[in-house]
Backbone as CSV, one residue per row, in Angstrom:
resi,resn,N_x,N_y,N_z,CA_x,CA_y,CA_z,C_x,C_y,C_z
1,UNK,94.314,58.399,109.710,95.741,58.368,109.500,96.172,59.651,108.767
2,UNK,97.123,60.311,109.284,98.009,61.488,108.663,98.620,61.163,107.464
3,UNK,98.674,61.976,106.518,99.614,61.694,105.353,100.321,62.813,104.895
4,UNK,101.297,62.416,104.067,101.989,63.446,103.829,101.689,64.524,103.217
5,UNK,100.298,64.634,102.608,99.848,65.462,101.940,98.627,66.485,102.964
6,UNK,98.463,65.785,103.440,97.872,66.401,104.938,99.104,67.288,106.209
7,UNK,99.996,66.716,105.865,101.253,67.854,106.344,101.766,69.161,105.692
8,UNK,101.412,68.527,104.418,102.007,69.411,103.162,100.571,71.088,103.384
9,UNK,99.316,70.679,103.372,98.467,71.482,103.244,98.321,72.181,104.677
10,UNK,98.795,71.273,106.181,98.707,71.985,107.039,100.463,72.926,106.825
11,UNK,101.395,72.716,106.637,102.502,73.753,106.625,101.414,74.925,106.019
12,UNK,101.142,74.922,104.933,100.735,76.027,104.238,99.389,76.718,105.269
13,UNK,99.477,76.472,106.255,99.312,77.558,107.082,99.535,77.830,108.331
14,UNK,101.346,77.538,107.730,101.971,78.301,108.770,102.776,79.218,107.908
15,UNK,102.089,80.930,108.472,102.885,81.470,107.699,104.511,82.313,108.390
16,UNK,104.678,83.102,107.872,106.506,82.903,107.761,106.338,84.428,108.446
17,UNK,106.963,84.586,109.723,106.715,85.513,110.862,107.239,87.029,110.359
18,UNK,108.090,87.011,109.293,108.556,88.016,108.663,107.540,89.030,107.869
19,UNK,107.098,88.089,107.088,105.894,88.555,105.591,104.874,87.544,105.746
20,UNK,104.296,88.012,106.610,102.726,87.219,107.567,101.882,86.677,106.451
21,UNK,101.606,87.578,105.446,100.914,86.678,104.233,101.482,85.483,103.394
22,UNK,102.498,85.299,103.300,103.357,84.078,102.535,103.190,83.525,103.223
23,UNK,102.812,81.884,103.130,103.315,80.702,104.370,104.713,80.077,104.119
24,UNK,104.964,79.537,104.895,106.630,78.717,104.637,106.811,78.052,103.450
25,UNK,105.585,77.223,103.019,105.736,76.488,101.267,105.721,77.260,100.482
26,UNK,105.113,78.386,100.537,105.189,79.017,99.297,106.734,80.055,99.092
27,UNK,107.222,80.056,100.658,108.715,80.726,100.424,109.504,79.681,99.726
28,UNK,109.294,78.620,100.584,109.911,77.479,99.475,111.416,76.862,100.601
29,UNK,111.106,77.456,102.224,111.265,76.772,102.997,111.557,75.497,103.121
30,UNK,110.502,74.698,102.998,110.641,73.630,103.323,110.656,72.732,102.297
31,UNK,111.759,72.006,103.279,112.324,70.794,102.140,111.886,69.523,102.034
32,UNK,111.893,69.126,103.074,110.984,67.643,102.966,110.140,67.544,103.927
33,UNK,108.895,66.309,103.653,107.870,65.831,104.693,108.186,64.462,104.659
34,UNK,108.583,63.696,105.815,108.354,62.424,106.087,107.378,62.201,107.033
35,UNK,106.617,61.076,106.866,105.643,60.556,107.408,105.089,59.405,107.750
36,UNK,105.308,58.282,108.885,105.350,57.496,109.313,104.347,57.177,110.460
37,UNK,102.413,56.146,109.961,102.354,56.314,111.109,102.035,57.579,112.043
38,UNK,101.860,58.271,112.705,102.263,58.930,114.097,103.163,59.641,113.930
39,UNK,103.900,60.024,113.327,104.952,60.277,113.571,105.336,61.258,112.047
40,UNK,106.183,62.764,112.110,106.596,63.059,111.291,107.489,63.969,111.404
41,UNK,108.585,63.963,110.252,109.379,64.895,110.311,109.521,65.758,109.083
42,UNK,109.803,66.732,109.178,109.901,68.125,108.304,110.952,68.775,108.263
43,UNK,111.572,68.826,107.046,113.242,69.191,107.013,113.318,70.926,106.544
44,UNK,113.143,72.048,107.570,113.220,73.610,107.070,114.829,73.653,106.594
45,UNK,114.643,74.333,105.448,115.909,75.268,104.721,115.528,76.628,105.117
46,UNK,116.909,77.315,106.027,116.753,78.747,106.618,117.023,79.564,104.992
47,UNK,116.345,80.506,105.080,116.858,81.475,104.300,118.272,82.057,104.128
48,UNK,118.613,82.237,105.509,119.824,82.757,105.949,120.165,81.811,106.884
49,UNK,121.648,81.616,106.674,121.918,80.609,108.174,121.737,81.033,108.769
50,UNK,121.480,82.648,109.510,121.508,82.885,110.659,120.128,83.709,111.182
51,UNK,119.310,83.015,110.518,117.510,83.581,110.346,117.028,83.444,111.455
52,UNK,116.814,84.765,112.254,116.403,84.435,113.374,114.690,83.811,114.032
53,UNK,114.345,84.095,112.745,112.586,83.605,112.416,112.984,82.347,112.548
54,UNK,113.645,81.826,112.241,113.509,80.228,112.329,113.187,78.971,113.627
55,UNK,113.700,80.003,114.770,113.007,79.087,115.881,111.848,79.562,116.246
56,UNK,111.151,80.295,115.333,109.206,80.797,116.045,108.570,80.293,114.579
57,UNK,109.408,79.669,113.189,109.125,78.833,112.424,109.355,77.649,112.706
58,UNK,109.727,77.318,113.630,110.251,75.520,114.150,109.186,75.502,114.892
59,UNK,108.617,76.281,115.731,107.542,76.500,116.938,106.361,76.110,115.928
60,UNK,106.317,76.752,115.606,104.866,77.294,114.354,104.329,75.298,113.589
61,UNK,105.278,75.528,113.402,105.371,73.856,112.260,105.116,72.366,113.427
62,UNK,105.668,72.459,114.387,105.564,71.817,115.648,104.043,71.657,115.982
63,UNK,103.808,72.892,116.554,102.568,73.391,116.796,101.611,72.527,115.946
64,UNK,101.461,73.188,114.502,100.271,73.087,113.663,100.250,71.677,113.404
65,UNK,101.863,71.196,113.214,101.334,69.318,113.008,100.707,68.748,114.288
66,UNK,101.118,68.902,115.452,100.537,68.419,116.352,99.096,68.431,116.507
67,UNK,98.359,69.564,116.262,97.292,69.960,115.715,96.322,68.895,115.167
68,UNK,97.307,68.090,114.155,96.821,66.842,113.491,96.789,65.588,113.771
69,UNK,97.212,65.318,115.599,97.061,64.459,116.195,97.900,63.670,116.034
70,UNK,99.482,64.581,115.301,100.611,63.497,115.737,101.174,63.191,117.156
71,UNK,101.633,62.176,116.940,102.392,61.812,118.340,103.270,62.105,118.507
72,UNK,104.583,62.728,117.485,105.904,63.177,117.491,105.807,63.545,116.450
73,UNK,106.501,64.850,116.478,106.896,65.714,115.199,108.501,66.280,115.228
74,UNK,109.248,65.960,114.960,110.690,66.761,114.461,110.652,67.186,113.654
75,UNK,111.423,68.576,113.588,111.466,69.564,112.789,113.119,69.981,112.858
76,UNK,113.747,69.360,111.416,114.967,69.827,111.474,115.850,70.996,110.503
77,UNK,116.786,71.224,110.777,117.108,72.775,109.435,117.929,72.387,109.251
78,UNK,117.806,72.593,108.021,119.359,71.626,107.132,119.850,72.862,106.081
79,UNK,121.084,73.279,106.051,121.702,74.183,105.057,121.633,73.669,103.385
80,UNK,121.511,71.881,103.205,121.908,71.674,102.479,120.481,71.318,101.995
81,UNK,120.142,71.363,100.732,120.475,72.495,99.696,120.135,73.773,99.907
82,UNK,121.483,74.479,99.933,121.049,75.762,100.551,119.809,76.933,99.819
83,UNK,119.216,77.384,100.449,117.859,77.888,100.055,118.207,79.121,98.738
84,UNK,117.169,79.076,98.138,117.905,80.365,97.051,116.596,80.773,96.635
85,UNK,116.170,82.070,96.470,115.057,82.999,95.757,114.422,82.367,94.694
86,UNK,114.676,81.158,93.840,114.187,80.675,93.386,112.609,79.786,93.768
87,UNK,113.162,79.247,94.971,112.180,78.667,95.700,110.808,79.408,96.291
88,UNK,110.890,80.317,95.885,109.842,80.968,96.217,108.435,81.165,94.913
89,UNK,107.472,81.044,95.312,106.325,80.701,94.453,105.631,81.816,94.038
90,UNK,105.232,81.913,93.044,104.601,82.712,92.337,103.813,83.865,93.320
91,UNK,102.746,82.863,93.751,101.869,83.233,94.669,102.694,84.019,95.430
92,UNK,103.689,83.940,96.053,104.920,84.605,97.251,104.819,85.800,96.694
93,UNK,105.456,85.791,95.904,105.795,86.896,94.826,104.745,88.126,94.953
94,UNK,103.436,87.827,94.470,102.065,88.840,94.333,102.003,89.425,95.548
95,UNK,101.769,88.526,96.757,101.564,88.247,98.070,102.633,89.901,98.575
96,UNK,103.786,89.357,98.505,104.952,90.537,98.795,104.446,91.931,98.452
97,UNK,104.564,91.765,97.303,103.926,93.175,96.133,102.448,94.236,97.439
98,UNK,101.511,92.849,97.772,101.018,93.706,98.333,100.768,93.966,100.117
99,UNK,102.049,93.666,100.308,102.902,94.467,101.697,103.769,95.120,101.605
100,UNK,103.878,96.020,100.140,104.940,96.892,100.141,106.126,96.255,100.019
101,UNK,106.488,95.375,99.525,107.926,94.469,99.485,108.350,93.994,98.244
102,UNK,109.304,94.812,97.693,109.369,94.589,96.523,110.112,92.680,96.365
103,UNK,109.557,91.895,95.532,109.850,90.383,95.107,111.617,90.284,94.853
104,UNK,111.875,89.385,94.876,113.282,89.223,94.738,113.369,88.741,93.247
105,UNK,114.278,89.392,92.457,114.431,89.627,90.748,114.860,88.054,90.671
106,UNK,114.138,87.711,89.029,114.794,86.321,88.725,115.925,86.766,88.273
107,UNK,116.956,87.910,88.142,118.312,88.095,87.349,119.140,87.208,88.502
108,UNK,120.777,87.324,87.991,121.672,86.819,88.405,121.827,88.071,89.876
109,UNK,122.175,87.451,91.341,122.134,87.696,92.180,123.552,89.094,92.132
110,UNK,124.121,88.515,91.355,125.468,89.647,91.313,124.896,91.178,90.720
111,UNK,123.874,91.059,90.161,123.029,92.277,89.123,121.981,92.762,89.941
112,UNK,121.680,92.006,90.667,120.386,92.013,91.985,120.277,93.444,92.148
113,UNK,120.709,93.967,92.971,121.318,95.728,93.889,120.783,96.372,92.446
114,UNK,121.775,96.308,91.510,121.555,97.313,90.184,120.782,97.249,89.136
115,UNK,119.847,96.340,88.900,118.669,96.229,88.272,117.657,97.053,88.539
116,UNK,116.673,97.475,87.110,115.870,98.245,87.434,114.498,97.166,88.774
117,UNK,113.897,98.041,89.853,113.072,97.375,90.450,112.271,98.103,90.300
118,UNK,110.600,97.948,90.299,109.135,98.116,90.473,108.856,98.320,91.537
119,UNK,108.391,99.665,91.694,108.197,99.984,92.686,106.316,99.104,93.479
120,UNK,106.656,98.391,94.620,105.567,97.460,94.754,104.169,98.181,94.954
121,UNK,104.249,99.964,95.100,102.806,100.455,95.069,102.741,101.112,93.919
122,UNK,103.435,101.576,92.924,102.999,102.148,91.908,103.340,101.483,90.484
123,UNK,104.250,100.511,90.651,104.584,99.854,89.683,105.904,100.502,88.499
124,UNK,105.883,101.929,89.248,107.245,102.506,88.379,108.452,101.688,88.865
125,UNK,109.488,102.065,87.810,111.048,101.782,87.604,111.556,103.087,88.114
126,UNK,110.991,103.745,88.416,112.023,105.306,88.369,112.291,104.962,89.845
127,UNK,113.138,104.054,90.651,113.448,103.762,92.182,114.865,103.798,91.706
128,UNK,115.320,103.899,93.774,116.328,104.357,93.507,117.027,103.035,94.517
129,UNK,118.148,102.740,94.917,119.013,102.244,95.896,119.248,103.178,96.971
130,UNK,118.418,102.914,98.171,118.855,103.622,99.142,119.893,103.021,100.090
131,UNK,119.466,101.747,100.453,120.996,101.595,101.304,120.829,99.407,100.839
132,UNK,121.990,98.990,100.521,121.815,97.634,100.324,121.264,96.813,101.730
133,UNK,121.322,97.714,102.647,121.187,96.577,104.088,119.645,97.070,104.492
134,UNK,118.780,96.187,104.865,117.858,96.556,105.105,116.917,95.961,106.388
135,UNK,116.070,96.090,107.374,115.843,95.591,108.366,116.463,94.336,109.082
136,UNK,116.107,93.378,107.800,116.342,92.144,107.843,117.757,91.770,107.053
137,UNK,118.846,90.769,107.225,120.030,90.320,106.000,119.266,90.043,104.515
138,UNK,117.890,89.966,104.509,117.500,89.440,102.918,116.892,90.570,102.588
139,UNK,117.030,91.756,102.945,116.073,92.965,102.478,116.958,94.426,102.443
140,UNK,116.802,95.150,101.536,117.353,96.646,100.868,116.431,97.366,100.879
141,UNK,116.774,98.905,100.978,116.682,99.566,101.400,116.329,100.324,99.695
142,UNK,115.127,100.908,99.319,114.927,101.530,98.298,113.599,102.545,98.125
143,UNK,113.683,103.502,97.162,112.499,104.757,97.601,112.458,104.974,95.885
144,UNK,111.010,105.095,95.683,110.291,105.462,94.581,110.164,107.186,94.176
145,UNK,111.290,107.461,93.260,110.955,108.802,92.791,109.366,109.011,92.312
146,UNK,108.975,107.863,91.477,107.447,108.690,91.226,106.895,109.018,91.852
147,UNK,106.211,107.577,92.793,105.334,108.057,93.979,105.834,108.887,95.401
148,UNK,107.133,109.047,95.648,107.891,109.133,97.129,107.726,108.054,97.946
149,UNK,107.865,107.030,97.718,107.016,105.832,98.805,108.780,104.934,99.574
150,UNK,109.123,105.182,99.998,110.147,104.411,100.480,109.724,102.561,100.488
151,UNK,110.518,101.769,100.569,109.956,100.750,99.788,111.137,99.421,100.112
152,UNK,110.966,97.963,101.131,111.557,97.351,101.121,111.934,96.156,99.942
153,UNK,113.419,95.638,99.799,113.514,94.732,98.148,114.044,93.337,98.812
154,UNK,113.476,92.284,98.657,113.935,91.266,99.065,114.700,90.773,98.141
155,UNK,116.549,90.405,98.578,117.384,90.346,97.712,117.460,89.051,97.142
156,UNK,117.700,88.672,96.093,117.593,87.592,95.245,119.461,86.781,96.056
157,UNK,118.817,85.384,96.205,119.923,84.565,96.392,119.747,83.252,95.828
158,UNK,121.016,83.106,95.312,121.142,81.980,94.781,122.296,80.898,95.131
């Protein structure tokens, strides 16, 4: 028999198609596991409402429970409670640091942009703001005077 804690440990390896080393729990994704039986459902919080990772993270989560010999798995995305940088785990955090991605600041999201950031390969402050928009809607654009290292910042939301 499946349990919810056997869902809980298979999510955690599914990781999050963006930043391949984090899995979805430790972004802090996901919101609930129900488990019934055969049967389970898993409630994802998008980062962004309009996250386009999220249907090859609906795939992913599908996938891996089935894996576990459920008989039905739903996987639904719910805005509410909407997701915020908080939710993200320690572990996330380190993880980022070493793909070049600078962590999203525990400050207030309004201070986010203008706070000093660490640069994720050398560990200096001497960075700069290169452009607030960055590949992705949750990522900026920033470059390390010490080292020269250009350098993505995942923006803190709350």
């Amino acid at each position: 028999m499946v349990t919810e804690q056997d869902i809980w440990r298979a999510l955690e390896e599914v990781p999050d198609p963006e930043i391949p080393l984090v899995n979805v729990v430790e972004l802090g994704i996901v919101h609930a596991v129900r488990c019934q039986g055969r049967r389970a459902e898993v409630v994802l919080i998008p980062t962004f409402s309009g996250c386009p990772a999220m249907d090859v993270i609906r795939r992913a989560v599908e996938e891996r429970l089935r894996e576990l010999g459920l008989e039905e798995v739903t996987v639904r995305l719910s805005l509410s409670p909407p997701w915020s940088t908080d939710r993200i785990a320690p572990s996330a955090r380190e993880k980022m640091k070493q793909l070049g991605l600078a962590p999203p600041s525990l400050f207030e999201p309004e201070r986010d942009l203008f706070e000093p950031v660490a640069c994720p390969y050398c560990g200096s402050t001497d960075t700069r703001l290169d452009s607030p928009f960055g590949p992705t809607l949750c990522r900026a654009m920033y470059y390390c005077d010490h080292c020269q290292q250009p350098f993505e910042k995942f923006k803190a939301l709350r």
